[in-house]
C-alpha positions, -999 to 999 in steps of 0.1 A, spaced: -483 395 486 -455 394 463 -422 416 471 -417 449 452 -388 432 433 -411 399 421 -440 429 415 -419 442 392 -404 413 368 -442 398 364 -453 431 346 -457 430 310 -433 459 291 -451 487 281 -451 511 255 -435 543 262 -455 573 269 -450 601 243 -426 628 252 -432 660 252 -391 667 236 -373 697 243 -357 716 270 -367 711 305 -393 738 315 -394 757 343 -425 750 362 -443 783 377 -441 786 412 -475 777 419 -500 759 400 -534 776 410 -550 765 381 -538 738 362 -566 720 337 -577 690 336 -551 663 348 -555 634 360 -422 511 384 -421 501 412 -390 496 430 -369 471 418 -358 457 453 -327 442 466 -299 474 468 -323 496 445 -333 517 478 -299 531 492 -302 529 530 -314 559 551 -289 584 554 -272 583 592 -290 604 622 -281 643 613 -297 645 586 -287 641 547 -285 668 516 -304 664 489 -296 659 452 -299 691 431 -328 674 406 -353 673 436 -373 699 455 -352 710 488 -366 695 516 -384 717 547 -350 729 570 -328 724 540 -318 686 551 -341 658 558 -342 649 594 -334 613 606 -338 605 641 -335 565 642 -299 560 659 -276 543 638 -266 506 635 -226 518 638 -208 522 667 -233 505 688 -254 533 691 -284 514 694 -275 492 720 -266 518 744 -299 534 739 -319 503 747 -297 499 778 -302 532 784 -341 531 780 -348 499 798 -328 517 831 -352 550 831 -374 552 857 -403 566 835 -415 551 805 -441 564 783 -464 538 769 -471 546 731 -509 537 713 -512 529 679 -514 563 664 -484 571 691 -463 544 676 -475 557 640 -463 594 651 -427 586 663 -427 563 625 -434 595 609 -410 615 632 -385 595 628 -377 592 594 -383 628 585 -420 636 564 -422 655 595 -391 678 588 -378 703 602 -396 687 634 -368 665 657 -395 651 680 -431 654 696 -442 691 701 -430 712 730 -460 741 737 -442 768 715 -442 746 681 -478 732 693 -492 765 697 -477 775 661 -490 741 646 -523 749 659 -528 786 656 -505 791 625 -505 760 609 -467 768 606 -432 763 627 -407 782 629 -378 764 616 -341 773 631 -331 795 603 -359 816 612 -386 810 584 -417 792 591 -426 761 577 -459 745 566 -469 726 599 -511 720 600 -517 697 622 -502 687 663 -478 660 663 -478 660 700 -482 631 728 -505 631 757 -495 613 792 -521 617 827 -518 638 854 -507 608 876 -475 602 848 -474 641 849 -469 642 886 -445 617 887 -419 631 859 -420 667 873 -413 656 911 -383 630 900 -370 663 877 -367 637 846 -354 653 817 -358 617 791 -382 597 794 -384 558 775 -411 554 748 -424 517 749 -449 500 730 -478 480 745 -453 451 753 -436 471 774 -406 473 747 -385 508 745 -395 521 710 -369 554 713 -359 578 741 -373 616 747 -351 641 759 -349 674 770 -386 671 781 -411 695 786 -447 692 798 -478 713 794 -517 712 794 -535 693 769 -561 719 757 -584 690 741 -612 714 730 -591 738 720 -571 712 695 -605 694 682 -618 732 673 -592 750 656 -577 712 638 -617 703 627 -635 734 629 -664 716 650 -660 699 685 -690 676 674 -691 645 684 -681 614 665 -646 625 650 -626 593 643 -593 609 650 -609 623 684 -623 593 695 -593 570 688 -567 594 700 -581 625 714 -610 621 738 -595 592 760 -556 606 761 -541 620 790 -549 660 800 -507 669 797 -487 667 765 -450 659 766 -429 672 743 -392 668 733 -363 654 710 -369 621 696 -340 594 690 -355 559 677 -340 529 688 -347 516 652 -364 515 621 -405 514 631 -415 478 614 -450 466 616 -445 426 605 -478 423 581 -462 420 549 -459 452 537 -427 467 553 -412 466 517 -438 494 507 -428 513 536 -398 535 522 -385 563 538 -380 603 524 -346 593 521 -352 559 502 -376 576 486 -355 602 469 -328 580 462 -353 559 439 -364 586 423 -326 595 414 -317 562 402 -346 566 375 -335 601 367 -370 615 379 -367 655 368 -402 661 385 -422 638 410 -460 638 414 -473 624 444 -513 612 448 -526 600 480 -555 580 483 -567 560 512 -595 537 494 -585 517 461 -576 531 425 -601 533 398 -600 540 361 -607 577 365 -580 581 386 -550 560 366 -566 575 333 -560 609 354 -530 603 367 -515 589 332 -533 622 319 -511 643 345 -471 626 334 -487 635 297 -488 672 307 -456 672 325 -439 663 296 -454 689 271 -445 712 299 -409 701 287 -401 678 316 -381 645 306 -391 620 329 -417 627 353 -421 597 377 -454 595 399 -457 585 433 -488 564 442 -488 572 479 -516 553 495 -522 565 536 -513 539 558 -519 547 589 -549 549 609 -582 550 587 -621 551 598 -637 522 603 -656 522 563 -628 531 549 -606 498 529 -583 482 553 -544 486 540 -536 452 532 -565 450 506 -561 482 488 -522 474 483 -533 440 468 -559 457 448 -529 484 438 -508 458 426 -532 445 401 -539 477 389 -499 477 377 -500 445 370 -530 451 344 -511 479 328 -530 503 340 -506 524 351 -471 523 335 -448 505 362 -420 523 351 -425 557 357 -451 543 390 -433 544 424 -457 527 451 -451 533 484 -466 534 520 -473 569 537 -473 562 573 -495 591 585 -522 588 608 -557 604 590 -575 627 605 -600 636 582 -592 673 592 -602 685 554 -580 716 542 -560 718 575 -549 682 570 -545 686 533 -517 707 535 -499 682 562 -505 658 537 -488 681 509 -460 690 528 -451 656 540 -448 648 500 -424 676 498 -399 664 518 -403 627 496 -389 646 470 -427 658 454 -429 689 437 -462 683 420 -495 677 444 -526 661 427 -557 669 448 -593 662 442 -625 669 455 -630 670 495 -594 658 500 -591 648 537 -627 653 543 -657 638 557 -692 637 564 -705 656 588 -704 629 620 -742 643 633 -756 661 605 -762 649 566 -740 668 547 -699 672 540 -681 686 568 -660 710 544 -667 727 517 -654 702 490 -637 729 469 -617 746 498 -595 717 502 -570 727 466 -578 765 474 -563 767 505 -531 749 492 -530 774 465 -523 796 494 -513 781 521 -480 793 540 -446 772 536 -461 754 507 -454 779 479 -425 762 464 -451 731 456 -474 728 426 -508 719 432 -524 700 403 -565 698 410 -589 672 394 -609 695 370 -636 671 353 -665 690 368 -649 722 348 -640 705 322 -679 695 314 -691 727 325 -670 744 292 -681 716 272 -644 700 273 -638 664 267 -618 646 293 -589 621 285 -596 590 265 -614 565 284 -623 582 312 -658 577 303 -679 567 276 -687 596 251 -726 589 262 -722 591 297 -701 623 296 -727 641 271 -754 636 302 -728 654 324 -722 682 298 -761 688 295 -768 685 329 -741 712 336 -755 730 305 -793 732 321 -773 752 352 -762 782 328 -782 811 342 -811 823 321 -804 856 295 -810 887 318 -807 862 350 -780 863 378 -797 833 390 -787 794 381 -820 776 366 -827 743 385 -816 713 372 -833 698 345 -847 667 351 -831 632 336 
C-alpha cells in the first residue's frame, strides 16, 4: 500500500467546497438533533512527534482534551529512558504475558484516547467504568469512561505476585519481549458475569469480545500505572495510518482545522456515506465554520470474524480518495486502535470520547452504531435508535456534538437527501413506503405497510 505522503501527491486537485463566509459560529453545546448530514497527511515532518511522557497542552482551536492534557505514557527516547526500563523489565521476577487485545489496550493506553486514564484499571476506576460509565478524574469531575480497560492474570500468577509483595510487574508479548512496566500494582476479583452483563446487557453466549478476551482470561484483574517501553508498532504496512491524539491534533493545526468531525466505521465506505459525510463539512460551514476537516477513523483493532479485515478496508479507503470521492484535503485518514466490542450504546460513547481527546468536536453516528445481532436469537441486540440517544445524554460527553444520520427522517417528511445519494426513483419508493405508515384519520395506530 502506498505511504500517506505518495497517497497524497497521486490525487487529482479538486474543486473547493463552497464556504459558508462569515464569522465563525458558535456551535450549541449539544447537537441533539441535527438534520440530515452525512487530505491525508502529507508525511515526512507533517506529524510533529508525540509530545514527551507528562502529558502535552492543547492548542486553543481544538476541543480540550478529558483531564485538561493528553496523557502519554511511552517513555521517552532522551536520556535513555527506555533502556533503563527494558533492563529494568527483563530483571522482574513477574512478567505478565499480554494477548492480542492486551497488546491493543496498553496501544490505546499509551498514547492517550484513553485520557485521563494512566494505566490498566485498579477496582475503584473499574467499578466506576462499569457501574457509572464514568471516572473520576483528579480534579474531581467525572469523565466519560463506558467500557473496562482492565487486564486479567490466573489465580496461580495471582498467588505468586501477592506472596513475593511485587509492586511492578513486566508486560511481555507472546515472545516473551517486555512491552512496558506496571507499577504500583493492585489486584482484585475478576467479576466476569458481572462485566459481560452490565457492558452487553445479556450474558448470552456467543459475544465476540467475550469469547476472545473474556471467557478464557484469568479470574483476578491487575491494575496500575502504565509506562511503555515504546511506541506499540504492528509491522503490516499500515503503521503510517496509525497516528496518535497528539499527532493527530497537530495535523489538524497545520491545516488550520476550526472544527473536526470524526466517523468511525469498521467495514468499507460507500457512496451514502462520502455523499453524507461531504453533506456534513457543507453544514459546518453554513454554520459559519471556515475550515472543517473530517477525520475518517476506521477501527482497527479487533473485529468479528464477518466483519472486513483491516488491510482491505484501508486499500478500499484509499481508492475511495483516490476517486475523488471524498475531498483529500479536508480528509484526514487514520487508524483507531480500539478493540470492538460490539457493546452498542455503552460502547458508542467509548468510541465518542476517545475522538474527543483526537481533537473531535463533532461525532457522526448512524444507525445501531457499535451493535450487533443478537448471537442466539434473530433480531438486533440493541435497539438501533438508542445508540445517538444515549450520546445525546450521556455523562462527560456534553462538550461533544453529536451529528446522527437522519435519511429514514428525512423520507418520512417527504425531504430530499443530498445529491446523489440515490436515484430520485429509488428514493420516491422510500418516501411512499414511509407514506403508507402515516396513521389512518381518527387512528392512533400505524396502517401496515403497503405492499411493493
Amino acid at each position: 500500500m502506498a505511504t500517506q505522503a505518495a497517497f497524497l501527491v497521486r490525487l487529482p486537485q479538486l474543486a473547493q467546497l463552497q464556504s459558508g463566509g462569515g464569522d465563525r459560529a458558535m456551535a450549541p453545546a449539544r447537537v441533539r438533533v441535527a438534520g440530515a448530514i452525512g487530505g491525508q497527511q502529507g508525511g515526512g515532518g507533517a506529524a510533529a512527534k508525540a509530545p514527551r511522557r507528562g502529558g502535552a497542552g492543547c492548542r486553543a482551536s481544538l476541543i480540550e482534551p478529558d483531564g485538561g492534557r493528553l496523557v502519554d505514557l511511552v517513555a521517552p527516547e532522551e536520556g535513555g529512558r527506555r533502556a533503563a526500563l527494558r533492563r529494568e523489565a527483563a530483571a522482574l521476577p513477574h512478567r505478565v504475558r499480554l494477548g492480542r487485545v492486551d497488546k491493543e489496550w496498553v496501544h490505546v493506553l499509551s498514547e492517550g484516547w484513553a485520557s485521563p486514564l494512566r494505566g490498566f484499571m485498579r477496582e475503584a476506576e473499574f467499578l466506576q467504568a462499569l457501574h457509572f460509565n464514568a471516572i473520576r478524574g483528579e480534579d474531581g469531575r467525572m469523565v466519560n469512561m463506558s467500557v473496562p480497560i482492565v487486564l486479567a492474570v490466573g489465580d496461580a500468577q495471582r498467588r505468586a505476585i501477592q506472596a513475593d509483595g511485587a509492586t511492578r510487574v513486566a508486560l511481555v508479548d507472546d515472545r516473551d519481549q517486555p512491552i512496558a512496566i506496571l507499577s504500583d500494582i493492585e489486584i482484585y476479583k475478576h467479576n466476569k458475569e458481572e462485566r459481560i452483563a452490565r457492558t452487553w446487557g445479556t450474558t448470552a453466549p456467543g459475544l465476540p469480545y467475550v469469547e476472545e478476551a473474556i471467557a478464557n482470561a484469568g479470574d483476578w484483574l491487575i491494575g496500575g500505572d502504565l509506562e511503555v517501553i515504546e511506541p506499540i508498532k504492528y509491522n503490516d504496512g499500515l503503521d503510517q495510518y496509525r497516528l496518535s491524539p497528539a499527532q493527530l491534533r497537530e495535523e489538524f493545526a497545520r491545516r488550520n482545522a476550526d472544527a473536526v468531525f470524526a466517523f468511525q466505521l469498521r467495514n468499507p465506505v460507500h457512496n451514502g456515506h462520502a455523499l453524507l459525510m461531504t453533506d456534513t463539512r457543507r453544514r459546518l460551514l453554513e454554520m459559519g465554520y471556515k475550515n472543517p476537516v473530517l477525520l475518517l477513523h476506521p477501527l482497527g483493532g479487533f473485529t468479528k470474524a464477518d466483519d472486513v479485515p483491516l488491510s482491505w478496508r484501508m486499500k478500499q479507503h484509499e481508492k475511495v480518495l483516490e476517486a475523488g470521492v471524498l475531498n483529500p484535503e479536508s480528509t484526514v485518514v487514520a487508524i483507531f486502535p480500539s478493540p470492538m466490542h460490539y457493546a452498542g450504546p455503552t460502547e458508542v460513547q467509548w468510541h465518542a470520547k476517545a475522538r474527543i481527546n483526537a481533537g473531535a468536536n463533532f461525532y457522526i453516528v448512524g444507525r445501531d452504531p457499535a451493535g450487533m445481532g443478537h448471537p442466539i436469537e434473530k433480531r438486533d441486540l440493541y435497539d438501533a435508535d438508542h445508540g445517538k440517544k444515549v450520546l445525546s445524554m450521556a455523562p462527560g460527553l456534553e462538550r461533544l456534538n453529536i451529528l446522527p444520520f437522519k435519511m429514514r427522517t428525512l423520507a418520512k417528511n417527504r425531504e430530499s437527501p443530498p445529491d446523489g445519494f440515490m436515484c430520485p426513483g429509488g428514493w420516491k419508493v422510500l418516501v411512499d413506503y414511509y407514506d403508507s405508515l402515516v396513521p389512518s384519520e381518527g387512528s392512533s395506530k400505524l396502517r401496515e405497510p403497503v405492499a411493493a
